[in-house]
N, C-alpha and C positions, 0 to 999 in steps of 0.2 A: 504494500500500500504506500502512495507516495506522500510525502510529507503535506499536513494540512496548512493552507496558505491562511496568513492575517487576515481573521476575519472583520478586524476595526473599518468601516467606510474602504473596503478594496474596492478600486476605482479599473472598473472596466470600461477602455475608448472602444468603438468602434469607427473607423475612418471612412465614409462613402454610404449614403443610404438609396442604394440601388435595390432589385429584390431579395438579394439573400441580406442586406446591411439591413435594410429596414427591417425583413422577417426577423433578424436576430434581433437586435434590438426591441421589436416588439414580444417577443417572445421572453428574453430575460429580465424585460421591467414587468410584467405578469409575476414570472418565478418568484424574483428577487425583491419585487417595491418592499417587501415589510423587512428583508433580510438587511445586513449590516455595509451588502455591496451598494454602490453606484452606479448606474449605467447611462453613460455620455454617448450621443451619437454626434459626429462629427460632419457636415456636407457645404460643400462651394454655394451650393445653392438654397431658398428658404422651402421648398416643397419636392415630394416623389412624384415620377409619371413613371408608370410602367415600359423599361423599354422597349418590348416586341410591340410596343403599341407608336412607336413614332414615325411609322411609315403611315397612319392614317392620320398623323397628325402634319406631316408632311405635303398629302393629295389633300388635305381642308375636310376630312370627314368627321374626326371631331375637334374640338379647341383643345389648345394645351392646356387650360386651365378647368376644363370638364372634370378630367378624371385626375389631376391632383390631388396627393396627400398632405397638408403645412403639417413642418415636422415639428414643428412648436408646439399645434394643439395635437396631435396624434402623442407627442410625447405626454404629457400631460393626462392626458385619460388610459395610457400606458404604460405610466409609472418609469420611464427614463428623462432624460434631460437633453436637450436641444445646444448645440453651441455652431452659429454660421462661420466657415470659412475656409479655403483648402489646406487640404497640405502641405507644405514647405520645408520641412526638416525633421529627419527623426534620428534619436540619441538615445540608443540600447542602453550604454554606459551609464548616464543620469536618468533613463528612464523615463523621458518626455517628448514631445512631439510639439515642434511651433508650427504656429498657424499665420495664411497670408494676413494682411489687411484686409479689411472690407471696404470697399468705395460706393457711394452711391452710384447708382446706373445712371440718374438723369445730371446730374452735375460732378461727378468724380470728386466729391469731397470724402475726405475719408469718416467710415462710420465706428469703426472698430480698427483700434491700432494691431499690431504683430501680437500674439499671444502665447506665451508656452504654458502646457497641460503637461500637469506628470499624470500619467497611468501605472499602474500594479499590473494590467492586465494588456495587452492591444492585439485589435482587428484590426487587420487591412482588409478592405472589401470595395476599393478605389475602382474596379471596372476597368474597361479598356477603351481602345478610340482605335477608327478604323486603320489599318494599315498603307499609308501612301510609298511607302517603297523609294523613298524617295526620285520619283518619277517626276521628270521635269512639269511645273502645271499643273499640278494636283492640288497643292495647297493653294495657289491662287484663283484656279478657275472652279475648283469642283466644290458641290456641298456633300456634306456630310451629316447620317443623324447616329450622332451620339449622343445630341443633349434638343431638350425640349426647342433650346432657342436657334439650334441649326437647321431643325423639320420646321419651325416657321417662319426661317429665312427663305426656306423651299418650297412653301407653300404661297409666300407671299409673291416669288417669282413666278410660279407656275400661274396666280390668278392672274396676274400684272401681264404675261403674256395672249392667256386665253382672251381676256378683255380688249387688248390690241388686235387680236384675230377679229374679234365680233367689232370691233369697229373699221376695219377693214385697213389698219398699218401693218398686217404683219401676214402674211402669205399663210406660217403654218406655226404649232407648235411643236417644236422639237426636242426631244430629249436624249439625251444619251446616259445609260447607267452601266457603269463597270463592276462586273460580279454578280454573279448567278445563286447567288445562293439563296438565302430563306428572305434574307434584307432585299437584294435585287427584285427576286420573281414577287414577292409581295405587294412593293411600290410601284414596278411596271404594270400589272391586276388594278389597284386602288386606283392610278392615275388613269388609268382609263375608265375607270367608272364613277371617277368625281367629273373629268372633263361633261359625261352623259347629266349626269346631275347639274351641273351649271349652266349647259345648255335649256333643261326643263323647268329650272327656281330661277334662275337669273338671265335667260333670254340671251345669251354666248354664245352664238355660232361657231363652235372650235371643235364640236365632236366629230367631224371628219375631215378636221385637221387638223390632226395628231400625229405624231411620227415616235415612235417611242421603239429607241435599239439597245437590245443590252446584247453585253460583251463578256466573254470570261474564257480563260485558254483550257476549261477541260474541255471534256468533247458532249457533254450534258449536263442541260440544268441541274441543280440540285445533286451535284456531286456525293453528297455523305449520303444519301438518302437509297435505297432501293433501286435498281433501276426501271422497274415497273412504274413508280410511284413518280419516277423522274419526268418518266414517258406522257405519263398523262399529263402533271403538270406543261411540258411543253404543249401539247394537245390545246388545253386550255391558254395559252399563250397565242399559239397561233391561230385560234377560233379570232380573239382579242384583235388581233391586225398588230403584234407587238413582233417584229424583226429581231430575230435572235442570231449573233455572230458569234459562234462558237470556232477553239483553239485557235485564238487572235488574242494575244494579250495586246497594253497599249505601253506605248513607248513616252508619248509624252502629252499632253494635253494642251489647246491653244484656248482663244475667248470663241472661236466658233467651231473646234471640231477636238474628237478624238482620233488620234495617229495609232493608226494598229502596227503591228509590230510584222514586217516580210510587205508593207506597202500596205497602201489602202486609208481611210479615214469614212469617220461617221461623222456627219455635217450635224450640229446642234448647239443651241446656243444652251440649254440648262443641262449642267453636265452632274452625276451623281456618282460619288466615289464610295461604291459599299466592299470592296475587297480585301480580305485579310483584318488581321485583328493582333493587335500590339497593347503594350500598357503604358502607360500614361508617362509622360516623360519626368515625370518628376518622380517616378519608383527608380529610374537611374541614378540619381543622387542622395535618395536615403543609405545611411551608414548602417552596414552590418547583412544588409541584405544579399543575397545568392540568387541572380539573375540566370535565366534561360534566354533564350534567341526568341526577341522579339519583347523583351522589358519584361517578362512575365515571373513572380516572386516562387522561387524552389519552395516547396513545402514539402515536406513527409507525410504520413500514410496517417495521421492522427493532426495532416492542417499548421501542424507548427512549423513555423519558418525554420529554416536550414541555416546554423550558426547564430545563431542568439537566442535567446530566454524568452518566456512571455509574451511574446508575440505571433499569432498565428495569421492567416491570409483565406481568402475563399475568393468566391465569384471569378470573372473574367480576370482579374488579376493574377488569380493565382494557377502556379504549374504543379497540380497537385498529380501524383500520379493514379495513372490507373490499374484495377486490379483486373479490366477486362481487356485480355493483348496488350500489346504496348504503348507508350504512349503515357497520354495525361489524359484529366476529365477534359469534357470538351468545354468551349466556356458558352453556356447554354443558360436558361433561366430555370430548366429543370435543375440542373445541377446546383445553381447555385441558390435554391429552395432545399435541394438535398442538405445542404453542406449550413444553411442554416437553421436544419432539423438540428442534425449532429452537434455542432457548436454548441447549441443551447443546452443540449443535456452533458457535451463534456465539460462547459465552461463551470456551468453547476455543481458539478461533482467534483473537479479540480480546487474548489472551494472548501471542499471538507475532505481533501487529501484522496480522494478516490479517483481513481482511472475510468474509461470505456476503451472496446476496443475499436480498432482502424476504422474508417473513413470507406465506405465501399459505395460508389455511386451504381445507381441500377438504371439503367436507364428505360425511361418509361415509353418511346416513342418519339416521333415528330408531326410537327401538324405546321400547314403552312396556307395560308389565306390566300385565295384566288381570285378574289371577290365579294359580292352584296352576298350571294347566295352560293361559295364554291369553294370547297377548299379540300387537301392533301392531305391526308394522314397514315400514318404505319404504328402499329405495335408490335412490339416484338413476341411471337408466336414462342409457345407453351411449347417448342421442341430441341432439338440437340444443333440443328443445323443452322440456327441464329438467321432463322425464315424470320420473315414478319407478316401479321395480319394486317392488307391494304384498306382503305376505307376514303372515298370519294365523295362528291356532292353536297346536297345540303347537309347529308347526318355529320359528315365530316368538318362541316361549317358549324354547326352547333358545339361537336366537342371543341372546335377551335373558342366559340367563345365562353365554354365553359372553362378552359384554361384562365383564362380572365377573373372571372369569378373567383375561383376556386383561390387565386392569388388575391384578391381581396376578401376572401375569408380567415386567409394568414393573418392577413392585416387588420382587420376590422369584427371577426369572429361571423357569425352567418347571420344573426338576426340583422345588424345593418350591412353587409354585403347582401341581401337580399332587397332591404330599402333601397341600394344606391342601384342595383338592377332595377326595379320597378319606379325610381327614378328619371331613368336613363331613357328606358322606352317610353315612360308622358313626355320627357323631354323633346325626344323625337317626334311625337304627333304634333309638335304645334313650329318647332324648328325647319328649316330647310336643313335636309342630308348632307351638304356640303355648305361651307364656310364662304362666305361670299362679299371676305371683307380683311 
């Protein structure tokens, strides 16, 4: 049995409230509010949005501010504590973590000066940002969603353009997306059926004038996935009128095209950079930390960071390994729901000197959105040859929005995840479907 940790005020950070950051955190101020611990969550920003959800918040299908969690009052009926600001420096040695300034957004005055927090205990659950590869053009011309405020950079360009179609300055709307995968095929689906939406609520002449290419060098969408399941999705892609250029990577990006890589280019002025996945540049300059290819935090089979004490990692940041073939967990939102099950009951027990064992993610499947009414799914099949069971259409669309749910009942327990559903849809009867502003 390992030695029982100070139970006086022991101060658990957690850094980043994405889905597994916030599930933890909600999870251990339940356990803990009456116990002797702490539980700080730590974020850049004042509120959660689910991230499998900002490709719809990117096509205008819902507001970023719909489906918001403010981490202030969630903590608060939660039993943790809220503190604004990113992270900036961490010090194994002293045991603390400073934090940036805060500036206000409308006049950059400062709100909150530099801050240093000691912890007893630390989460990193920082998340990742898309991987540009350093490819000439990417960070200038391309958007990107990793954060609430870059899907409504994308969104506000994609109106800005349809609206110049329907007033007859702009010939067409064009888009180009790099990467095929669950992020790409989602937003290339949405954007086509927010453009049909703002055509019908907002009188936009642009739904057949759409041009939407995506790009990625395997030789099928949906790479990780089944190839069956890949198949259909394409199916459905190219029902859509969406041009798919497969084993073309890009070389470099301009303000009106993407350069494929052996010749060639995709003409478009809204360009979308969903490929690959890295962590955040600033896990490069925290001290003590054991980085993998691609910024991502080494952890062990029990979450704990690799060369230092007290501090463990999860979600997209982390390179946890896997117990199925080789490799790492993937950085998924399943996974990292799994990994803030686990946290919660090992960080508890770790409190009265008790263990659990390894970290084993299982993975439950994939689902992927194809539309109003259409989406992709696989479970993995009850047999030895790591088959899985395919599932299409609308039922396939329902469990995709039952994953939603089911993550706002982490968050929120069932009786108001079931209010903020039956909110959602009044909302709906008296709203236009797309965002029109």
């Amino acid at each position: 049995m390992a030695t029982p940790l100070p139970a006086e005020r022991h101060r658990i950070i957690i850094v980043g409230g994405g889905a597994g950051g916030l599930e933890l955190a909600t999870r251990l101020g339940h356990r803990l509010r009456r116990s002797a611990a702490q539980v700080t969550l730590v974020d850049r920003n004042p509120a959660h949005l689910w991230k499998p959800r900002l490709h719809e918040v990117a096509a205008g299908l819902i507001g970023s501010g719909d489906d918001e969690t403010n981490y202030l009052a969630h903590g608060c009926v939660h039993g943790f504590e809220f503190m604004l600001g990113g992270l900036n420096a961490l010090d194994p040695a002293t045991k603390t973590i400073t934090l940036d300034p805060v500036l206000s957004p409308d006049t950059g005055a400062e709100v909150l000066g530099t801050r240093v927090l000691p912890y007893d205990t630390l989460v990193l659950a920082l998340g990742s940002r898309v991987n540009d590869f350093n490819i000439p053009g990417v960070l200038e011309y391309c958007h990107m969603l990793d954060s609430p405020a870059q899907a409504m950079r994308l969104q506000r360009e994609f109106l800005e353009a349809a609206i110049r179609v329907g007033a007859g300055l702009l010939d067409r709307v064009r888009v180009g997306i790099v990467g095929a995968g669950a992020t790409g095929v989602e937003l290339a689906a949405e954007l086509h059926h927010a453009v049909h939406a703002m055509e019908r609520w907002g009188g936009l002449g642009a739904a057949g004038k759409l041009d939407i290419t995506l790009v990625d060098m395997a030789n099928r969408i949906l790479p990780a996935v089944d190839p069956a399941t890949s198949k259909h999705a394409m199916k459905v892609l190219e029902k859509l009128g969406v041009n798919v250029v497969l084993g073309k990577g890009v070389d470099r990006v301009t303000a009106d095209a993407l350069h494929l890589s052996g010749g060639g280019i995709v003409p478009c002025e809204i360009k979308v950079w969903a490929s690959g996945v890295a962590g955040h540049d600033v896990i490069g300059s925290l001290k003590g930390l054991t980085l993998s290819a691609g910024k991502r935090i080494v952890v062990d089979d029990h979450l704990a960071c690799v060369g230092v004490s007290d501090i463990f990692a999860m979600g997209d940041c982390a390179a946890a390994p896997s117990h199925i073939g080789k490799g790492t967990v993937p950085p998924t939102a399943q996974a990292a729901h799994q990994q803030a099950s686990y946290l919660t009951k090992a960080l508890e027990r770790r409190l009265v000197g008790e263990t659990v064992g390894p970290f084993l993610f299982k993975p439950r499947g994939t689902l992927v959105s194809l539309g109003i009414n259409e989406a992709a799914c696989e479970f993995p099949a009850l047999r030895r040859d790591n088959s899985v069971f395919p599932a299409y259409g609308t039922i396939a669309k329902l469990l995709y929005v039952s994953l939603y749910h089911m993550h706002r009942v982490a968050l929120h327990g069932w009786l108001r995840a079931t209010a903020l559903f039956i909110a959602d849809r009044l909302r709906r009867t008296t709203l236009p479907p797309v965002k029109l502003h």
